[in-house]
N, C-alpha and C positions, 0 to 999 in steps of 0.2 A: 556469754550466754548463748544456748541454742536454740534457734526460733519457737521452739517449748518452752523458752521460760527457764532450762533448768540450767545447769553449771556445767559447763564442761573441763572437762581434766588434762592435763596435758597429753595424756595417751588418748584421746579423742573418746574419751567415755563419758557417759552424763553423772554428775551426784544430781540425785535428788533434793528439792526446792520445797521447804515447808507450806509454799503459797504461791501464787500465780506471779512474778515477777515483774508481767506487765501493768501491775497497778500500781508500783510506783513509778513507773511512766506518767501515768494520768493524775501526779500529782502537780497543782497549781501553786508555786513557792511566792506567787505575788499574792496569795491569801493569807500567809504567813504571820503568825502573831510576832511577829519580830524582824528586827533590819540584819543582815550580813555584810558585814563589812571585812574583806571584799565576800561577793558575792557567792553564794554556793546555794548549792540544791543537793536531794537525790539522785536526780540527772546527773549535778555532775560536780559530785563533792570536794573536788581538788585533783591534781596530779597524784598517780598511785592508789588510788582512792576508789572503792567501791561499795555502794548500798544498796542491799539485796535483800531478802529471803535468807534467813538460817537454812544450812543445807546439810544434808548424812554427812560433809566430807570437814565439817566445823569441828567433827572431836578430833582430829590430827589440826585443824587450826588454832589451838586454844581457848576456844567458847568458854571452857568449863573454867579454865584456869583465869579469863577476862570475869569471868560472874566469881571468883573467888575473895576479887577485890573488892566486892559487893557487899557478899555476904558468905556463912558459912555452905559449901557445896557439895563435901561428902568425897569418898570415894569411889567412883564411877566408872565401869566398865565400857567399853564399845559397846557390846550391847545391850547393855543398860540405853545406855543413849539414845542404840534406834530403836529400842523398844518404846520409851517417852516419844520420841521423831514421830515414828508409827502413829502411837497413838493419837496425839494432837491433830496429824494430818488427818486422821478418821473423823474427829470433829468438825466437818467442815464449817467454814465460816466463821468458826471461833478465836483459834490464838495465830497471831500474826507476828512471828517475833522476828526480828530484823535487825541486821548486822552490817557492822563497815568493817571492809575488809580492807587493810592495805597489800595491795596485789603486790608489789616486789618482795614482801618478805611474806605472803603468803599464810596471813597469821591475820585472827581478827581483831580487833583494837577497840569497836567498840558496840554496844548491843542495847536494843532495850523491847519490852514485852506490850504488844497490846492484846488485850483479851476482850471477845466482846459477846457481849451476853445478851439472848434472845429473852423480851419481855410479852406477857399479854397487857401488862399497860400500855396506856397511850396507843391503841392502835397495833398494837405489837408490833412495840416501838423495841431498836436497838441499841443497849447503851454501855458504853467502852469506859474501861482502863489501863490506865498505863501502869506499866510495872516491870521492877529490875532496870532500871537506865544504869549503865555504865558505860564510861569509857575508859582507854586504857594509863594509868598515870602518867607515863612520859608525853602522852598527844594530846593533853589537856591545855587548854590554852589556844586550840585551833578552832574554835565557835565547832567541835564536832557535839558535845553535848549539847546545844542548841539544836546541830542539825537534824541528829536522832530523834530529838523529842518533837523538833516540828515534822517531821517523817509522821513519826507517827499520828500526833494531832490530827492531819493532814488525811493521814490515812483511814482514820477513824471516820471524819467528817464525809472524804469521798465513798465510806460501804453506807454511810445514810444513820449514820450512831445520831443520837440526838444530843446525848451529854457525853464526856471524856472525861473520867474523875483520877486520883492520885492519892497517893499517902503519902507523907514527905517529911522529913526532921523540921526543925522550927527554923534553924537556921539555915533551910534552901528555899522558904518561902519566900523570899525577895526573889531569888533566880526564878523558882517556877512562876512569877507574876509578872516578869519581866517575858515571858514566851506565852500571858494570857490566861493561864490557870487564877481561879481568884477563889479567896475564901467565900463561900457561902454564909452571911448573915445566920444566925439563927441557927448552922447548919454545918459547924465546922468542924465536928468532935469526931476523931477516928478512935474506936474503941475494936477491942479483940478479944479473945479467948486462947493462950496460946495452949495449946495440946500435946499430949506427949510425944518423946521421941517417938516411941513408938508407931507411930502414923507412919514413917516414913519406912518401916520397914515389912508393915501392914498393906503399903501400897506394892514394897517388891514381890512377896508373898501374893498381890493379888494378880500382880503382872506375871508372875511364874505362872499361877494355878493357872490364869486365859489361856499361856500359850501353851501347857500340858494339856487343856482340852480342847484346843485345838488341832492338835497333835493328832488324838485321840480319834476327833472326827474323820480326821484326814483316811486316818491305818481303817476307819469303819468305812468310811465310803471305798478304798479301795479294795476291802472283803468282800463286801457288796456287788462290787462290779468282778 
């Protein structure tokens, strides 16, 4: 990492860092909803081991093809990619999504999302979710999906979120309750609307139109001057 925060490349160039890097510094792994055995953190997650900030240089590391084993992911362009990159990082203070990397082979292994959303309840209060955890199937078994998710917990709790919620299958409710997450009494019911494909190509359509008038702005202000 370079005293910014971002990634550096082996030709001494920086990728760009979805998020300040030094806030998982400032994370306290003895508040931990769970024991490690042996011991790990974000600090200092194993030999070879790195947990960071998603960065511009994760679509040559496999991000996209680690979220595949997740879920359905599309066909994705580079810049597709940093255009979403872009984007998010324009949100500030919202998505915070965060990756282990195993540095010798330069490929990331495993990932997961928290997103955090400004309320005028409570004081406009801050309140997080986690989403997309995965790790990669051969490293499973090394407490990394523990460590991801108490990463994030962790991370949520130090921006000052008030709650951390989840959606989760029936049968990783034992795991997610073993790192702390519990059912809400009264309050347990995930319900959805799912939406058409089409959404998702309504969205690249709306990501083209931004940067065609962007474009546009650009050729006018430079008529201008």
């Amino acid at each position: 990492m370079s005293p910014h925060g971002d990634l550096m490349r082996s030709n001494g160039e920086e990728a760009e860092l979805l998020y300040d890097a030094s806030l998982l510094k400032k994370l306290d792994f003895s508040k931990a909803r769970t024991r490690f055995e042996p011991k790990i953190s974000a600090a200092n997650p194993g030999p070879g081991l790195l947990v960071r900030p998603l960065s511009t240089d994760d679509y040559e590391k496999g991000f996209l093809q680690l979220l595949s084993q997740l879920t359905k992911v599309g066909d994705i362009s580079k810049e597709e990619f940093l255009d979403r990159f872009a984007s998010m990082k324009r949100c500030a203070n919202t998505y915070y999504v965060t990756v282990i990397e195993d540095t010798e082979l330069g490929k990331v292994i495993g990932a997961a999302t928290l997103v955090v959303e400004q309320k005028f309840i409570r004081n406009l209060a801050l309140r997080a979710k986690l989403e997309d955890v995965v790790v990669n199937d051969t490293y499973r078994g090394k407490q990394l999906g523990k460590l991801i998710i108490s990463t994030i917990s962790l991370l949520a709790e130090e921006l000052g979120c008030y709650k951390i919620n989840l959606d989760c299958k029936d049968h990783m409710v034992p795991f997610y309750s073993g790192l702390g997450y519990r059912c809400e009494e009264g309050n347990a019911n995930s319900m959805s609307i799912r939406l058409t494909a089409d959404g998702a190509n309504n969205a690249k359509l709306l990501c083209l139109t931004a940067r065609e008038n962007i474009c546009a702005c650009l050729r006018n202000a430079r008529t201008n001057h």
